[in-house]
PAVEX-19807 format. One record per residue (C-alpha): residue in three letters; x, y, z; chain. Coordinates in Angstrom, 1 decimal, always signed. Example, Ala and Ser with C-alpha at 12.3 -4.5 7.8 and 13.67 -1.06 7.14 Angstrom:
(node ala,(+12.3,-4.5,+7.8),A);
(node ser,(+13.7,-1.1,+7.1),A);
***
This chain:
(node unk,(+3.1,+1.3,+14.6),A);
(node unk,(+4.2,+4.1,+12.0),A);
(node unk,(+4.2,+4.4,+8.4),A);
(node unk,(+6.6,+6.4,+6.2),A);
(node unk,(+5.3,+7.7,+2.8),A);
(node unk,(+8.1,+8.3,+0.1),A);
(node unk,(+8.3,+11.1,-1.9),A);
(node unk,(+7.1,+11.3,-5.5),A);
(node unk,(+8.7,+11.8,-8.5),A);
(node unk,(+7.3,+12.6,-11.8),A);
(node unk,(+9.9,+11.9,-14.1),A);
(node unk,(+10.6,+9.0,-16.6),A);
(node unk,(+13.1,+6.5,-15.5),A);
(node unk,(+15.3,+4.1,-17.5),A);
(node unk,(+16.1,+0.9,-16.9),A);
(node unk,(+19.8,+0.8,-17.1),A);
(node unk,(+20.7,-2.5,-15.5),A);
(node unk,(+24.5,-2.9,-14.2),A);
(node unk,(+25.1,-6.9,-14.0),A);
(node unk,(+28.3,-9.3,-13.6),A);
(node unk,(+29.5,-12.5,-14.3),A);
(node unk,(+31.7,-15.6,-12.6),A);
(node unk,(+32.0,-15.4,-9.1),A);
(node unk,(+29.2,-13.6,-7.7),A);
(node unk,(+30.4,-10.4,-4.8),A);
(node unk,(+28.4,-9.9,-1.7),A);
(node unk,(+26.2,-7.1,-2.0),A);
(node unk,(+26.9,-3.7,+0.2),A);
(node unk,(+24.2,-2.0,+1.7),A);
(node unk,(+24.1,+1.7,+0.0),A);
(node unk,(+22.3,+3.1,+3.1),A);
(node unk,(+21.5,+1.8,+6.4),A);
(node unk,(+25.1,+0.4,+7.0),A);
(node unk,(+25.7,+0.6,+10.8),A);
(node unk,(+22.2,-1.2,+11.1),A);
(node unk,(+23.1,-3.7,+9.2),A);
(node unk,(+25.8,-4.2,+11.7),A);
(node unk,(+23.9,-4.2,+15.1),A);
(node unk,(+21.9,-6.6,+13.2),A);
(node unk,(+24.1,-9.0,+12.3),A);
(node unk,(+26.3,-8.9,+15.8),A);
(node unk,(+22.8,-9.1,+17.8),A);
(node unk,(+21.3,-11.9,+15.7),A);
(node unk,(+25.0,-13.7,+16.4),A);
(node unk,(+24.7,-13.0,+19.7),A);
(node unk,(+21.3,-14.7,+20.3),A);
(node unk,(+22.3,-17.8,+18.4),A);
(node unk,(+25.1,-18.4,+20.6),A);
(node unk,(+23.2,-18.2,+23.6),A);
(node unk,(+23.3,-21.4,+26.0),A);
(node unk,(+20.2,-23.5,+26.5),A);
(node unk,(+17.8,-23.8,+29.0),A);
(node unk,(+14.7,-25.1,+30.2),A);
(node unk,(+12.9,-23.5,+27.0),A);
(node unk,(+14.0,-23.3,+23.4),A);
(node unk,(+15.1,-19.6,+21.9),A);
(node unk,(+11.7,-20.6,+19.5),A);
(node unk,(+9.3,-20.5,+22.5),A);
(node unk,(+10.4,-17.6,+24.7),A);
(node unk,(+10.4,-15.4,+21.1),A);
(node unk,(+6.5,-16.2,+21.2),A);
(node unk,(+5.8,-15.1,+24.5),A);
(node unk,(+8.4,-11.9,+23.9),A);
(node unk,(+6.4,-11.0,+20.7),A);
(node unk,(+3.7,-8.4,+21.6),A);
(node unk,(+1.0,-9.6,+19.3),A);
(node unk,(+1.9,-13.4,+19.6),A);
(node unk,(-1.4,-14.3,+21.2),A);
(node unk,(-3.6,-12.8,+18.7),A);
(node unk,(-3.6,-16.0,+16.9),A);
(node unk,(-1.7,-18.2,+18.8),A);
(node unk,(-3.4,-19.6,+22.0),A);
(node unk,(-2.4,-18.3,+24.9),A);
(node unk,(+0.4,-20.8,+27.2),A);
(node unk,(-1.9,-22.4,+29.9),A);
(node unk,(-5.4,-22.1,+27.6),A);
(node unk,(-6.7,-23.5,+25.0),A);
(node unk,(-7.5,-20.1,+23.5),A);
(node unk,(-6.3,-17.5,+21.3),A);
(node unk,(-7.1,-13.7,+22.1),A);
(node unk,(-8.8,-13.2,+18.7),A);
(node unk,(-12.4,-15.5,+18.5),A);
(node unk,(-11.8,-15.4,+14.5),A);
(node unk,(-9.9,-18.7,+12.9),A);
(node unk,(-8.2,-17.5,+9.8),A);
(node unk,(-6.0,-19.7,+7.6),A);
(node unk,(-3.2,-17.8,+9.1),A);
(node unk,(-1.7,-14.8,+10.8),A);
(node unk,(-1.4,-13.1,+7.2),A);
(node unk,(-5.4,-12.7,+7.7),A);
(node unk,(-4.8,-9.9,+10.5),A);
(node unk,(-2.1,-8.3,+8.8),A);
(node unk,(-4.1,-7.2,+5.9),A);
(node unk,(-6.7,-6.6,+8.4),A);
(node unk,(-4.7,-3.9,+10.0),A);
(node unk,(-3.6,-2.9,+6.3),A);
(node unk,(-6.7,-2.4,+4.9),A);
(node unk,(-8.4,-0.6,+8.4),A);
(node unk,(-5.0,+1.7,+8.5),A);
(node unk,(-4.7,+2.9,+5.3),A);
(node unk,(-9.0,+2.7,+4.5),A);
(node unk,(-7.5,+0.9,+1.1),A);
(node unk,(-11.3,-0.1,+0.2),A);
(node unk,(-12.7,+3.5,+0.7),A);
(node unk,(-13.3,+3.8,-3.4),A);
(node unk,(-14.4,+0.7,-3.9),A);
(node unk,(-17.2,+0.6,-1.9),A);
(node unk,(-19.8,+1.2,-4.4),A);
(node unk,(-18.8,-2.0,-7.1),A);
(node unk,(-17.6,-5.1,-7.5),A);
(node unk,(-13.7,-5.5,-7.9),A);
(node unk,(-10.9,-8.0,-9.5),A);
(node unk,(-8.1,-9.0,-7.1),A);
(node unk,(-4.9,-10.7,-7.9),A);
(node unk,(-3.1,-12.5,-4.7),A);
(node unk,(+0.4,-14.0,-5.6),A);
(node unk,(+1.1,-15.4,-2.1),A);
(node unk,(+1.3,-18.6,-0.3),A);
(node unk,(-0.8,-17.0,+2.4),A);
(node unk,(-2.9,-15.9,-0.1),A);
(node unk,(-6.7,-17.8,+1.2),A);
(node unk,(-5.8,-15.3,+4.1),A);
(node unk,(-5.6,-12.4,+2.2),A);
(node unk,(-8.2,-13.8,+0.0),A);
(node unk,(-10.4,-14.2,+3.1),A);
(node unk,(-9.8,-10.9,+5.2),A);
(node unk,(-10.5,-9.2,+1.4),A);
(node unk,(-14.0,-10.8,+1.5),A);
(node unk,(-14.9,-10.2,+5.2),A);
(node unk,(-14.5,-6.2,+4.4),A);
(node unk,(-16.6,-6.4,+1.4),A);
(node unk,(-18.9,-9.2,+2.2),A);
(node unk,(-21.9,-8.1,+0.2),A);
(node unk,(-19.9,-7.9,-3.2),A);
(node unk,(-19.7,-10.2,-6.1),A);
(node unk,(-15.8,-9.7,-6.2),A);
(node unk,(-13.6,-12.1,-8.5),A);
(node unk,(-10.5,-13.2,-6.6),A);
(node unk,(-7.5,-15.0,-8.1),A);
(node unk,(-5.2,-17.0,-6.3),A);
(node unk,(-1.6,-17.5,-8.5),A);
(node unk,(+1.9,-18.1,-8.3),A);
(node unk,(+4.3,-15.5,-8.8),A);
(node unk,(+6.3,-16.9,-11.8),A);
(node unk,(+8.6,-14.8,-14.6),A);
(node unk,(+5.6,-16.2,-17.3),A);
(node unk,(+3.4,-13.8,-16.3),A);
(node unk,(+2.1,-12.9,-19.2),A);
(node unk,(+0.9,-16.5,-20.1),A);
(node unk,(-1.8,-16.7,-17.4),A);
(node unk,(-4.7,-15.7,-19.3),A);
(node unk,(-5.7,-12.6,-17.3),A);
(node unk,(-7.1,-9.4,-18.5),A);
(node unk,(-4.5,-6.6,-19.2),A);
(node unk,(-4.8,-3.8,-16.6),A);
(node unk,(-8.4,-5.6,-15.2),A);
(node unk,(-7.2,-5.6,-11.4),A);
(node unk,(-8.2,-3.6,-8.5),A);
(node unk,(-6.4,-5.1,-6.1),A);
(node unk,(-2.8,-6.7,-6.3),A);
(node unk,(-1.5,-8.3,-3.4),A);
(node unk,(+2.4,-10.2,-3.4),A);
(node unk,(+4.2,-11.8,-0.8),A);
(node unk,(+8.2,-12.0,-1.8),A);
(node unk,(+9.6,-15.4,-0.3),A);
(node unk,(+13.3,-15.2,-0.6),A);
(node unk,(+14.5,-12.2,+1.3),A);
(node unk,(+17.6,-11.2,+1.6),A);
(node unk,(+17.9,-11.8,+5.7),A);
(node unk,(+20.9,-10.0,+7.3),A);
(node unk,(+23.3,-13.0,+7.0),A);
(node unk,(+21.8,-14.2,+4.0),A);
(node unk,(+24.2,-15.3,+0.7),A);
(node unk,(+24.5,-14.1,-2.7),A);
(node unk,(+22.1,-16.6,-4.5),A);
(node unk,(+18.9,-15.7,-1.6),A);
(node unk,(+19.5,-11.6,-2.5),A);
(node unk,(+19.6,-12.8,-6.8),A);
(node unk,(+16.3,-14.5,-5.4),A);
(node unk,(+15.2,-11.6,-3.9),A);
(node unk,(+15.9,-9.2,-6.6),A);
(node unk,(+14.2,-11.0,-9.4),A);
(node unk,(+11.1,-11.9,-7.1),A);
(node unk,(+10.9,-7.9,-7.1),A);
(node unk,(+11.2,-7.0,-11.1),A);
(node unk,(+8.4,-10.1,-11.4),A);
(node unk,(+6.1,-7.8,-9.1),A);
(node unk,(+6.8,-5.0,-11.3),A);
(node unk,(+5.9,-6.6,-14.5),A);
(node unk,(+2.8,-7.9,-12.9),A);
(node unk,(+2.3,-4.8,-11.6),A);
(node unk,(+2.6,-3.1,-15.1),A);
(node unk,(+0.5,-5.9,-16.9),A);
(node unk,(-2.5,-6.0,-14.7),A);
(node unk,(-3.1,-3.1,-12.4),A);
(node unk,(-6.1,-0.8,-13.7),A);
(node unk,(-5.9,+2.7,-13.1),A);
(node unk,(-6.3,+4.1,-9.3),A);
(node unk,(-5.9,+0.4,-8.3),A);
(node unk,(-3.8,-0.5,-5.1),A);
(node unk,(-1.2,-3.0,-4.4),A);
(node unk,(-0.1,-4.0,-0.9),A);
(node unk,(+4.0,-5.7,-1.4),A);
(node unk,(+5.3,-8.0,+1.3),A);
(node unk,(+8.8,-7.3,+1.4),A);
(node unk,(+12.1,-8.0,+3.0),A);
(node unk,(+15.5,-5.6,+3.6),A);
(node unk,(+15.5,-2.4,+2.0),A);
(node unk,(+19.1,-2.0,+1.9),A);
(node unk,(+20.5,-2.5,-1.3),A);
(node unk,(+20.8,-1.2,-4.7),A);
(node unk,(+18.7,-3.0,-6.8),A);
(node unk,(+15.9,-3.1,-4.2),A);
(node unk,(+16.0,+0.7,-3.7),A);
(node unk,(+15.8,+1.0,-7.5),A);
(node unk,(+12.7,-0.9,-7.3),A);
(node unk,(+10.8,+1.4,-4.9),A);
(node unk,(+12.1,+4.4,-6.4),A);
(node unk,(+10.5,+2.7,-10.0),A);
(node unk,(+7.0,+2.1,-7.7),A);
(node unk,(+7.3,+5.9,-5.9),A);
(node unk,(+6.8,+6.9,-10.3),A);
(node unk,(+3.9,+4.4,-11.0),A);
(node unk,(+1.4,+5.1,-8.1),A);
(node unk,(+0.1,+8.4,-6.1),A);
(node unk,(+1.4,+7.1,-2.7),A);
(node unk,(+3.9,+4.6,-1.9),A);
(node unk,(+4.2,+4.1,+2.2),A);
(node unk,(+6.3,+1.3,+3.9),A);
(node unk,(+5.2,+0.1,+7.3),A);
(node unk,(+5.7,-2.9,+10.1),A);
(node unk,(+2.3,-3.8,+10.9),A);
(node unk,(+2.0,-4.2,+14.7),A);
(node unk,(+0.8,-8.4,+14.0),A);
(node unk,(+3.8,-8.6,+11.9),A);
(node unk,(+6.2,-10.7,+13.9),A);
(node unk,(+8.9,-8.6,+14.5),A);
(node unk,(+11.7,-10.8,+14.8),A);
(node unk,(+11.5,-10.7,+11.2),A);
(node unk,(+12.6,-8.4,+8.5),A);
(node unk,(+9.3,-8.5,+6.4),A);
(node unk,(+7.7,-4.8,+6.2),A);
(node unk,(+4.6,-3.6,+3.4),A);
(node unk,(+5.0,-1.2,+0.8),A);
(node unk,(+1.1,+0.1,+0.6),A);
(node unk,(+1.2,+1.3,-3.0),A);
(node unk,(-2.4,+3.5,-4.2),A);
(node unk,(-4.3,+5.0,-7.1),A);
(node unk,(-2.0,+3.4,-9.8),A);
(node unk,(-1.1,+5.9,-12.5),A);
(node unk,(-2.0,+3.8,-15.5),A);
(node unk,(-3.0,+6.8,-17.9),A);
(node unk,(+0.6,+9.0,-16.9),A);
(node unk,(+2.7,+5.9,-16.9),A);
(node unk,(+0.9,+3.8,-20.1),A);
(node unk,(+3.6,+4.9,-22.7),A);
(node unk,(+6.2,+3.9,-20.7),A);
(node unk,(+4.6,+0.9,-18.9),A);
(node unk,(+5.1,-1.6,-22.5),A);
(node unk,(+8.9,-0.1,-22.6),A);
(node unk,(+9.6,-0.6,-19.2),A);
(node unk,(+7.9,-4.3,-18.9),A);
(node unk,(+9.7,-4.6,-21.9),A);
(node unk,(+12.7,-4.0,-20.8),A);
(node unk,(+12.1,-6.3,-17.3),A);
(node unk,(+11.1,-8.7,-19.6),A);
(node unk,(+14.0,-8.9,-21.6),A);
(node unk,(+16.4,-8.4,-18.0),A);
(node unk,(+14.8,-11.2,-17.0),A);
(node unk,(+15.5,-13.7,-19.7),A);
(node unk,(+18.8,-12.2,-19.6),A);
(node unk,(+19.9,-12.6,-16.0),A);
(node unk,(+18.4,-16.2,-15.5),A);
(node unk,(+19.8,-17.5,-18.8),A);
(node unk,(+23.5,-16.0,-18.5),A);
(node unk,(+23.2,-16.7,-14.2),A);
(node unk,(+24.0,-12.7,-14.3),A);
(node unk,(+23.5,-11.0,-10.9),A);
(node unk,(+22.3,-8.0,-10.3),A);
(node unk,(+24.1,-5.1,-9.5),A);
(node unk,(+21.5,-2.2,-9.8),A);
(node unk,(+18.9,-1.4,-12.4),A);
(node unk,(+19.3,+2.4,-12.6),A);
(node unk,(+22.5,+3.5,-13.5),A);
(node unk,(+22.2,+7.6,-11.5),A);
(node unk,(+22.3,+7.8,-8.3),A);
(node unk,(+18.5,+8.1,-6.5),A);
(node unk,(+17.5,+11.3,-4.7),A);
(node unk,(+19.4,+11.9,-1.3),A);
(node unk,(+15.4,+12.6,+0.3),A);
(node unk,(+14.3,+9.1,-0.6),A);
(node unk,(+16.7,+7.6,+0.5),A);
(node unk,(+16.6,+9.3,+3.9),A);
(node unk,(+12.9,+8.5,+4.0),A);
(node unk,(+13.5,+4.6,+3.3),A);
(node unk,(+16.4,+5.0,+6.0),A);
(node unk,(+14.2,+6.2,+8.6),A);
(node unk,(+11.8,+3.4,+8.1),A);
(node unk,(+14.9,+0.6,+8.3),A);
(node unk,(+16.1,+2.7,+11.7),A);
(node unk,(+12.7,+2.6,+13.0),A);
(node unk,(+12.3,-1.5,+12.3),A);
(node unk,(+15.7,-2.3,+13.0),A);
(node unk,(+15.5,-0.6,+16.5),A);
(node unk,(+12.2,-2.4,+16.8),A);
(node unk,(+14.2,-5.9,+16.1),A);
(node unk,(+17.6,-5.2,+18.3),A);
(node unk,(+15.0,-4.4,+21.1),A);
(node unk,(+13.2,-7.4,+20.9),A);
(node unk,(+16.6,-9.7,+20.6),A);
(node unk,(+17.9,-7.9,+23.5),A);
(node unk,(+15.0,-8.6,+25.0),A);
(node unk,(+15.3,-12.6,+24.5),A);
(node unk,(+18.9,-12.6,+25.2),A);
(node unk,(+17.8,-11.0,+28.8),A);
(node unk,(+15.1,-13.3,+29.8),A);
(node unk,(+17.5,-16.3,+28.9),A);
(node unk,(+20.5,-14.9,+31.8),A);
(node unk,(+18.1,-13.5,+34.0),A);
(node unk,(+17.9,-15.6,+37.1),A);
(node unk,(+14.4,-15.4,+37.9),A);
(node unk,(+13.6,-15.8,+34.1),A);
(node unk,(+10.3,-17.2,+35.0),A);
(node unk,(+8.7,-14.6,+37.0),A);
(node unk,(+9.3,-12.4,+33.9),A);
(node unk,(+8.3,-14.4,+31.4),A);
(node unk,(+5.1,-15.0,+33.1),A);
(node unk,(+5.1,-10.9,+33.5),A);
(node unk,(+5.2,-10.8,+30.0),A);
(node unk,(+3.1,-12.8,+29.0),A);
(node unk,(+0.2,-11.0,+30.4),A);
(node unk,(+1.4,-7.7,+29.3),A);
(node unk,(+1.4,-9.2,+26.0),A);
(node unk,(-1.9,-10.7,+26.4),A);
(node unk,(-3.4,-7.1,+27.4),A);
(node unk,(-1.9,-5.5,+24.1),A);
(node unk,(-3.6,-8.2,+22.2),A);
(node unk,(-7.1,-7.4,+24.0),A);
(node unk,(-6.5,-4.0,+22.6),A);
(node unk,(-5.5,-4.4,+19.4),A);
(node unk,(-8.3,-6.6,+18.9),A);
(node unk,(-10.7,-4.0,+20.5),A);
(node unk,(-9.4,-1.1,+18.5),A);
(node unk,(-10.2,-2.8,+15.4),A);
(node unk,(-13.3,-4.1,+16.3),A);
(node unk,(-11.8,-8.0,+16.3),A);
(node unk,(-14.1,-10.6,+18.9),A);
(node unk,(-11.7,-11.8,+21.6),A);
(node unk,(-11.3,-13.6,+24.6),A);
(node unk,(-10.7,-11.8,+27.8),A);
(node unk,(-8.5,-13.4,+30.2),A);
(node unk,(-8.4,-12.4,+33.9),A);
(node unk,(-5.8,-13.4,+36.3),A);
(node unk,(-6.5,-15.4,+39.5),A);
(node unk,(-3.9,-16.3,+42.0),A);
(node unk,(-3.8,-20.0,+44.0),A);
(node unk,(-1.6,-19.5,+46.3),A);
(node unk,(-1.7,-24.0,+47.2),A);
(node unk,(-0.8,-24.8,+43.5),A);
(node unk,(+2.7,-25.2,+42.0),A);
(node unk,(+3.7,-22.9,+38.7),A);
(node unk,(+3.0,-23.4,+35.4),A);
(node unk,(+6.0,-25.2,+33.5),A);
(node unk,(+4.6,-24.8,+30.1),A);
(node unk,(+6.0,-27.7,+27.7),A);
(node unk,(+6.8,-25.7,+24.7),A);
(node unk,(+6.1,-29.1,+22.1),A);
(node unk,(+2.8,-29.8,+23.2),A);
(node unk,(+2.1,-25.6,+23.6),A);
(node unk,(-0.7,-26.0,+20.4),A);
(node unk,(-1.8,-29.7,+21.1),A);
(node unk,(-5.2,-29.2,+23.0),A);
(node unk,(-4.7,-32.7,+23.8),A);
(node unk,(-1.9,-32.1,+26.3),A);
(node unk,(-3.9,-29.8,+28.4),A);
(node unk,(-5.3,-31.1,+31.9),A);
(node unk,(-8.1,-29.6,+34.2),A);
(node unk,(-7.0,-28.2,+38.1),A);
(node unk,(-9.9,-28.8,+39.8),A);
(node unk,(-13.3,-31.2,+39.1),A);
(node unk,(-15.0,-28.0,+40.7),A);
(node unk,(-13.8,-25.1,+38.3),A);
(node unk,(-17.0,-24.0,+36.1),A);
(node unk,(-16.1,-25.6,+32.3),A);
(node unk,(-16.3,-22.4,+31.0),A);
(node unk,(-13.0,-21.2,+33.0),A);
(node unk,(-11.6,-24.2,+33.0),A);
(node unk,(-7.9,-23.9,+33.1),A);
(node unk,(-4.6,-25.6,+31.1),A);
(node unk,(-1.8,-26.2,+32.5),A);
(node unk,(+1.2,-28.9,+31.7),A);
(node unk,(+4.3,-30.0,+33.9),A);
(node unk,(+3.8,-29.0,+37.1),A);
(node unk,(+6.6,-28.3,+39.2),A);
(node unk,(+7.8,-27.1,+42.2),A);
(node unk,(+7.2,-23.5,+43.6),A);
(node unk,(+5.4,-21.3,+45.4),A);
(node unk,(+2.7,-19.5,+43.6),A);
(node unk,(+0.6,-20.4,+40.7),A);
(node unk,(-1.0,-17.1,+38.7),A);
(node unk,(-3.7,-18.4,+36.9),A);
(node unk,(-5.2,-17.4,+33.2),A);
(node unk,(-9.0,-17.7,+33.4),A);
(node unk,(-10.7,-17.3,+30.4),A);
(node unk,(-14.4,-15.2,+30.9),A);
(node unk,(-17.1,-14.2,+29.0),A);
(node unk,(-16.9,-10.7,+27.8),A);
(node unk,(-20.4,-9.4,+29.5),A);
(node unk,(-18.6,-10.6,+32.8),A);
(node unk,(-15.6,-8.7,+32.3),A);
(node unk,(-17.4,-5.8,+34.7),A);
(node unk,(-17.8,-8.7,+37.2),A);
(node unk,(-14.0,-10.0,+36.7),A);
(node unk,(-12.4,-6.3,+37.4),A);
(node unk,(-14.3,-5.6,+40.4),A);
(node unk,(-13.2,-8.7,+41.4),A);
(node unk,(-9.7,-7.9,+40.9),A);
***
């Protein structure tokens, strides 16, 4: 996992919108082109893919690295993390907040956070788990254009956390990416409205490729010290979504500006949603050749990431003996899971492997992969605490076996092996 922090700029930006009318043009990525294009032919080339004995859906959980941190393991019961969050959103502002040490000032009071999310009892939770013996006040809200109508304190929050839900994925069409784009300028004017001064913000977001979007960071790289993006490592990474970790908000250098500016977003908005404008770009000069080359390092970095991964699906789908290496990788998986959870000091189960050489392989039945009532026993004499899951046996010769331990036995279990 790497981060990428953009450069700063202290200058004062205008909003200069450029918008059009009747039928709407695709949008052309200003930087990042070619990826764009292995992208799109990759993602083309894994949908047309013939089927097999497992869906495209099932062989991209046991592909992705970090899958089994809170999904349970194929043939147990179990997940490598011991935590049950609401969801996977849980770790990733986990490894957020433990990356960046985002709670480092705020150790020594109680704080106000804003979470505009539909994960956001995850974030919510994870938030509270770091500061457990604090009185914080939490708000859970929709992220809406009336913003300014929810009652809230003006510049009164610590902690701003947004999850964008219409991005703008590499095949997506016009009306998504006007979505997208307003989604964005509403996380502005939130930001502008409620963040106090040296507050932080963490910003789920989607492709960096486009104008408007690019404007957008640029406007956040002016507002706040340090602006980084990053893929966290329990991010899936089949998908496009990346974090802008945005700290120490500049409320005191940017507060004549920030009414003029929400003001202008403000009226944009109205604008654009009444007239069914789209959005062409908000500021009219070209942005600084060195930011863009730092957001374009971060998209070649994630996009290599993504083709990889693909590549790697499309592979285990042709390859012949597709199930000795899906069952390889699925305990290399497994490991890097145990080790995430270990170098953030997560609970987990260990799993150690044991091979019965009289027992048929596992044929795991991808529909009933999270129904614990689909799972039976091998052996009346297995100890309950290693009991193992398997479904749909079938022919073959070897069986390698996931046996869940106990952690003080793991000594035990690698002499053993």
């Amino acid at each position: 996992m790497s981060y990428y922090i953009l450069p700063k700029k202290h200058i004062k930006i205008e909003i200069n919108p450029t918008l059009s009318t009747g039928p709407p043009v695709k949008l052309k990525p200003v930087i990042s082109q070619s990826i764009v294009s292995y992208l799109s032919e990759t993602e083309t080339n894994l949908s047309n893919l013939s089927p097999i004995e497992y869906s495209i859906e099932f062989i991209r959980k046991i592909a992705n690295p970090y899958e089994f941190i809170f999904s349970k393991v194929p043939g147990s019961k179990f997940s490598v993390s011991k935590l049950k969050p609401f969801s996977n959103t849980f770790y990733v502002i986990y490894e957020l907040f433990s990356t960046f040490n985002l709670l480092e000032s705020m150790t020594n009071r109680n704080i106000t956070a804003i979470h505009y999310a539909a994960n956001s009892a995850a974030s919510i939770e994870c938030l509270s788990m770091f500061r457990e013996d604090k009185n914080d006040i939490n708000y859970s809200l929709e992220l809406t254009n009336n913003f300014a109508t929810n009652g809230l304190r003006p510049n009164s929050a610590d902690f701003l956390y947004f999850e964008i839900n219409s991005g703008t994925s590499i095949g997506s069409d016009i009306d998504t990416s006007s979505d997208y784009i307003i989604e964005l300028i509403v996380v502005v004017c939130n930001i502008l409205s409620y963040q106090n001064s040296q507050g932080i913000c963490i910003i789920k977001v989607d492709t960096l490729f486009y104008k408007p979007v690019l404007d957008i960071l640029f406007i956040l790289t002016s507002l706040y010290d340090k602006v980084s993006i990053i893929k966290p490592n329990t991010s899936d990474i089949n998908n496009n979504d990346r974090y802008l970790v945005c700290k120490h908000f500049n409320h005191n250098s940017s507060q004549n500006n920030s009414s003029k500016m929400t003001e202008s977003f403000v009226n944009l908005l109205n604008e654009v949603i009444n007239n069914k404008y789209f959005i062409h770009s908000l500021i009219k000069s070209e942005l600084p050749y060195y930011f863009l080359n730092k957001v374009e390092d971060s998209n070649i970095i994630i996009a290599h990431q993504q083709i990889e991964f693909m590549d790697q699906i499309i592979s285990l789908v042709k390859h012949k003996n597709r199930m000795d290496k899906i069952e390889s990788l699925k305990k290399t998986n497994i490991q890097k899971c145990i080790q995430w959870c270990e170098k953030f000091k997560i609970p987990n189960n260990k799993f150690a492997e044991k091979v019965n050489i009289f027992l048929p392989i596992v044929i795991y039945d991808e529909h009933h992969l999270l129904d614990d009532d689909a799972f039976i026993k091998l052996n009346d004499d297995t100890d309950t605490d290693t009991d193992i899951a398997i479904e749909n046996k079938k022919d073959a010769n070897i069986l390698t076996d996931l046996v869940l331990v106990d952690s003080n036995d793991e000594a035990c279990i690698h002499s053993m092996m």
